[in-house]
C-alpha angles and dihedrals in degrees: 000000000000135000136222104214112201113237097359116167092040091047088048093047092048102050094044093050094054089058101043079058110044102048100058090045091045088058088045091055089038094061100033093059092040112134095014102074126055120280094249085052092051088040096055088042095056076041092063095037085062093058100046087047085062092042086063091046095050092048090056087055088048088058091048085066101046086243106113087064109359100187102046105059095178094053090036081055090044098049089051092050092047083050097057100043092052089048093048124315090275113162110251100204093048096055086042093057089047086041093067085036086062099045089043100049105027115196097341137119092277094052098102085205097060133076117198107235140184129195113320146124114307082226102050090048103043089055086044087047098046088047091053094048093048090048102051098057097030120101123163090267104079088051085048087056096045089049100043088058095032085052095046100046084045092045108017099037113027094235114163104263087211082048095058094037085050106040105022119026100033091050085048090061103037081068091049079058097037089051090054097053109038093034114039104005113055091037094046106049144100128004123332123185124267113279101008131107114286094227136077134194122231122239097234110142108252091257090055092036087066105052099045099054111343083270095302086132090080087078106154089056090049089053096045091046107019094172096070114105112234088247084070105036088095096059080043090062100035088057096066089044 
């Protein structure tokens, strides 16, 4: 079934462009204000910078798909590529060649986001797991990236170094972490019946949905109708409700 999304594209650009927007300025203010406001304040900050982190990353996927600005192909790339430098300097073309891995071969052998498991500890496999899925898609340049900037703010600037570790890099690999689990995780595991589709959605409410994982959590849905942005995942589901 497809579906026909109202105002696709502008809602897609704009969305994406929000957040293009918003997580480098929320560092900013994150680091800048660093010392001068409460801890809870700083921890829910590094909190929200998490989320929008992931928000990046799930807008890049979004482009992978043709599905931030579907008509315009050059500015939807561009827009990806925007996304995972800012998130951390990733290769877009790299993530999008292991990204059709992923939908051709689900949860098999060839995903380069699955690792076939048995029966062992949740913990054990989830750590193994998380350590497959970072290692398919990392190079050094990202780390190249991460230090050229680190090093300038520290040297050139005069940042606080806790204040970036705090504010910028932590909440940059707790979404590494959110985006596992959420996202490839807790829809891949375990055992699915013959001939269906290797992937499950959870049953978070959409509010909830949002906040773990920018409704990538609705996986099945995102498998049976890629093309749908995360924004409208949620009218996806409730559809074949």
């Amino acid at each position: 079934m497809m579906y026909s999304i109202p105002n696709h594209e502008r809602t897609g650009i704009s969305l994406a462009s929000l957040l293009l927007i918003t997580a480098p300025l929320s560092v900013v203010g994150a680091i800048y204000t660093f010392g001068t406001v409460s801890v809870l304040i700083t921890i829910c900050w590094a909190l929200l910078n998490c989320w929008l982190f992931t928000g990046l990353f799930i807008t890049a996927h979004d482009c992978m798909h043709n599905s931030v600005a579907p008509s315009r192909p050059r500015l939807n790339e561009r827009i990806g590529t925007l996304a995972l430098l800012l998130y951390a300097g990733l290769s877009y073309s790299k993530l999008l060649a292991g990204h059709i891995l992923h939908h051709r071969h689900v949860a098999t052998e060839n995903d380069p986001d699955f690792l076939l498991h048995h029966s062992e500890s949740e913990a054990f496999l989830g750590i193994r797991w998380y350590g497959s899925f970072l290692s398919s898609y990392l190079t050094w340049h990202p780390f190249a990236w991460m230090a050229f900037w680190f090093t300038l703010f520290d040297r050139g600037v005069g940042i606080s170094v806790p204040a970036m570790i705090l504010c910028w890099i932590v909440p940059q690999v707790l979404s590494t972490v959110q985006l596992f689990y959420f996202g490839t995780y807790l829809p891949h595991k375990g055992e699915f019946a013959p001939s269906t589709l290797p992937a499950r959605s959870n049953e978070y409410p959409h509010w909830l949905s949002l906040l773990t994982c920018f409704h990538f959590g609705y996986h099945r849905e995102h498998h049976e109708h890629p093309y749908s942005p995360w924004w409208y995942l949620p009218t996806v589901r409730q559809s074949k409700r």
